[in-house]
C-alpha positions as CSV (number, residue, x, y, z in Angstrom):
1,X,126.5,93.3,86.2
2,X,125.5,92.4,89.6
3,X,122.1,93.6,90.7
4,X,122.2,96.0,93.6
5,X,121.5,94.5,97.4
6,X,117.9,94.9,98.4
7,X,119.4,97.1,101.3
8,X,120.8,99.5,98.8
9,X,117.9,99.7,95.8
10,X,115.7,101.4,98.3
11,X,118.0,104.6,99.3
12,X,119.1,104.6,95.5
13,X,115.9,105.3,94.3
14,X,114.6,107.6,96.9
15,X,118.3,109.6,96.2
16,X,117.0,109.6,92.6
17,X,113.2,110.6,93.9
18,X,114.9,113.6,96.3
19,X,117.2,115.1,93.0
20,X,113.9,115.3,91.2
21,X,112.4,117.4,94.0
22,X,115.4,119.4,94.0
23,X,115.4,119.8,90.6
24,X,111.8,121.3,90.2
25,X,112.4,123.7,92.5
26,X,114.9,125.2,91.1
27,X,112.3,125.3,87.9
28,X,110.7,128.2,88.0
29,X,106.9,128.0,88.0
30,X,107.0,124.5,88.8
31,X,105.5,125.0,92.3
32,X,101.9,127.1,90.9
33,X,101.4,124.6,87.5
34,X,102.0,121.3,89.4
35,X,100.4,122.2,92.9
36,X,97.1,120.5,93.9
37,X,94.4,123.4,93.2
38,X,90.9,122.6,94.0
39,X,89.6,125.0,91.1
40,X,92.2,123.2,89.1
41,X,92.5,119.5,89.8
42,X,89.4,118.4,87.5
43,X,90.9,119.8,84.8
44,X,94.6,119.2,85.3
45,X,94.3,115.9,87.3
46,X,97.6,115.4,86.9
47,X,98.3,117.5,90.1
48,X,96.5,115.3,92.4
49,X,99.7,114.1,91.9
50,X,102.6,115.9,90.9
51,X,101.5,118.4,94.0
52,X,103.7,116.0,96.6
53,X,106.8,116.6,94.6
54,X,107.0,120.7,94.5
55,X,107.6,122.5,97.7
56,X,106.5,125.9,99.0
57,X,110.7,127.0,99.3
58,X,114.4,125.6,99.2
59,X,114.2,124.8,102.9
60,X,111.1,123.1,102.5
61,X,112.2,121.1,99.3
62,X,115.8,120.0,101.2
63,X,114.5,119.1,104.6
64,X,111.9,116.6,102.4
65,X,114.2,115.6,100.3
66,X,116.3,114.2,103.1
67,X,113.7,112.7,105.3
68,X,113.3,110.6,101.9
69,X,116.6,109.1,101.7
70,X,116.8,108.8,105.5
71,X,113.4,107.0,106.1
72,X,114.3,105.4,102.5
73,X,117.2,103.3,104.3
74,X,116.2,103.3,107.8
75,X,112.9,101.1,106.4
76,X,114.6,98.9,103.4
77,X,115.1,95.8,105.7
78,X,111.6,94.9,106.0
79,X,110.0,97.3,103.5
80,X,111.7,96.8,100.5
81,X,112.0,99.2,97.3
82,X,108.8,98.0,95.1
83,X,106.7,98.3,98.3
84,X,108.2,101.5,98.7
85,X,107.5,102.8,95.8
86,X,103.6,101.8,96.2
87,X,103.6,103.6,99.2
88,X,104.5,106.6,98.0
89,X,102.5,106.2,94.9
90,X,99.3,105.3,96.9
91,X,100.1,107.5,99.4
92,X,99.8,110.5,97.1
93,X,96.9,109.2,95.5
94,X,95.3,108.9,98.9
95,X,96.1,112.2,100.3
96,X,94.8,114.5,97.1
97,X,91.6,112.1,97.1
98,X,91.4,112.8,100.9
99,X,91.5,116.3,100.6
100,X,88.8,116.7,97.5
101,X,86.5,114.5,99.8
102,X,86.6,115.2,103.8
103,X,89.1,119.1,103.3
104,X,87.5,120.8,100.2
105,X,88.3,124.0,102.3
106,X,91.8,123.2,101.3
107,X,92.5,125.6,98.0
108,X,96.0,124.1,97.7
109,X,98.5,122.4,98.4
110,X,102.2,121.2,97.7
111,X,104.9,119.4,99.1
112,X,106.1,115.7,99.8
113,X,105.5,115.6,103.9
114,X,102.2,114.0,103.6
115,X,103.4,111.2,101.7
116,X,106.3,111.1,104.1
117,X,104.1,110.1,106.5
118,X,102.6,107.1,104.5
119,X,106.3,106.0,103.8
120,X,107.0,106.6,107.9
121,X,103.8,105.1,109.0
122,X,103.9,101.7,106.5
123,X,107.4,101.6,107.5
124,X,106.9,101.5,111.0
125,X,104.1,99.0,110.8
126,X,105.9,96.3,108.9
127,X,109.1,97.0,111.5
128,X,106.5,96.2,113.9
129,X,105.2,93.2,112.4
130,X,108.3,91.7,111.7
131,X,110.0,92.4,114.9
132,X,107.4,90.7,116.7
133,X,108.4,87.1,115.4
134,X,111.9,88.1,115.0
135,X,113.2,90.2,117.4
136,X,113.9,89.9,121.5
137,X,110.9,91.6,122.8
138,X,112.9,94.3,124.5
139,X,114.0,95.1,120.4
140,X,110.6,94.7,119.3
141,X,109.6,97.3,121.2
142,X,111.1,99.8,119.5
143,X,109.4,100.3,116.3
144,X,105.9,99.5,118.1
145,X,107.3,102.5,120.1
146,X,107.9,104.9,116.9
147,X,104.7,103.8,115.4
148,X,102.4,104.9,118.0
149,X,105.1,108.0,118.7
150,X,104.1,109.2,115.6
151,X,100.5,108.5,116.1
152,X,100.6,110.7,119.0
153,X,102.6,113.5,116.7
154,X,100.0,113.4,114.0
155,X,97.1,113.9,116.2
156,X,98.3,116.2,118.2
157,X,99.2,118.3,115.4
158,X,95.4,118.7,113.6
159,X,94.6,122.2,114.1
160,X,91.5,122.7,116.1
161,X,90.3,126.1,114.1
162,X,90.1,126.8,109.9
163,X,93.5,128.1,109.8
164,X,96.5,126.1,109.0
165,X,99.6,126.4,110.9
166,X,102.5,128.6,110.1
167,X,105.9,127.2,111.4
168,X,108.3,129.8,111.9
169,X,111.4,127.2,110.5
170,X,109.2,127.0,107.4
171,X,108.0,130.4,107.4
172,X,104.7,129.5,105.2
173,X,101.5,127.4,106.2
174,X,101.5,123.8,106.8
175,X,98.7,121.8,105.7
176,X,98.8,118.9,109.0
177,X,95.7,117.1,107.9
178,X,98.0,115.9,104.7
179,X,99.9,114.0,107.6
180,X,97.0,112.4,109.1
181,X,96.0,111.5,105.8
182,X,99.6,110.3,105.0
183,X,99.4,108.3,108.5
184,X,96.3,106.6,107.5
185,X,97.5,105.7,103.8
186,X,100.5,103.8,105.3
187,X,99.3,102.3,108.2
188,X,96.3,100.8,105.9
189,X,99.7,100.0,103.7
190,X,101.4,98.2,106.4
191,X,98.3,95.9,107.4
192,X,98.1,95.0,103.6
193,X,101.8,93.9,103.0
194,X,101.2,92.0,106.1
195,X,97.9,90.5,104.9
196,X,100.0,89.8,101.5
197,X,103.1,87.9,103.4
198,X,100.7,85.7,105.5
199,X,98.8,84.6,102.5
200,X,101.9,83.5,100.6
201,X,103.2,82.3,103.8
202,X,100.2,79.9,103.7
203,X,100.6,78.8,100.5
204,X,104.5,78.0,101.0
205,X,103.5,76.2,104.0
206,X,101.3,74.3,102.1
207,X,103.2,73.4,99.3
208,X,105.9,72.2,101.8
209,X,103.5,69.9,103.0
């Protein structure tokens, strides 16, 4: 059997990643024993984790769900499936550990947006990198141009007083600084794939000589 095309492992497994969401949703009690808790999370660590993966409602778990598969694809080109899957590994990692240290105000928390974000924001950034020294710059400009768009979203999203947001799509609170944290997990992402590709473009130079 043929391996799949790098263009295609990438969607596959974020299709995969968006049944599972669906899937706990529709198990009930799934959202209050997997959601990140801060009475909870020392005990039950495994929620600093499995927190991005249940969702507050149906709507909530779909609409995630399908930014996955879309940013998934839109980003396999120059952010492949492995480095996808660190991103969104890290990215959760980053997000729960962000809120225990700088939002311990934050009782709880669930859903996959924040780690969205990192997926986005690494995405974006290695578009940008590559596009640079690949691209016409009139093409280039464009992921530079949804990198720092949704730079612009994120901050002006923070809310400026202790309550969180309540969208009226969503119909339940919003937890924005997840996103900022998100942001800042996958840009840091994108600046070390790029740091990773230089170094073993160094060595391949070298070796060539």
């Amino acid at each position: 059997m043929k391996p799949l095309p790098a263009l295609t492992r990438a969607p596959l497994i974020a299709l995969l990643g968006a049944a599972i969401v669906l899937a706990l949703q529709g198990w009930p009690g799934a959202g209050a024993s997997l959601q990140y808790e801060t009475a909870r999370n020392a005990a039950e660590p495994w929620r600093l984790l499995t927190a991005h993966f249940v969702h507050l409602n149906w709507r909530h778990a779909i609409v995630n769900a399908a930014a996955w598969i879309v940013l998934a694809r839109l980003f396999a080109p120059d952010l492949p499936a492995p480095r996808q899957l660190i991103v969104m590994v890290a990215g959760a990692a980053g997000i729960s550990a962000g809120l225990v240290l700088f939002y311990p105000g934050i009782a709880w928390y669930r859903g996959l947006s924040g780690v969205l974000h990192a997926l986005y924001f690494a995405g974006a950034g290695a578009w940008s990198l590559h596009a640079r020294s690949t691209k016409p710059r009139a093409m280039a400009l464009l992921p530079v141009a949804l990198f720092f768009a949704g730079w612009i979203k994120v901050a002006l999203e923070q809310p400026r007083a202790a309550t969180l947001p309540i969208p009226a799509w969503l119909g339940a609170p919003v937890v924005p600084q997840a996103h900022l944290l998100g942001a800042l997990c996958g840009t840091l992402m994108a600046l070390a794939f790029a740091a990773v590709d230089a170094q073993r473009a160094r060595v391949s130079s070298g070796r060539g000589a």
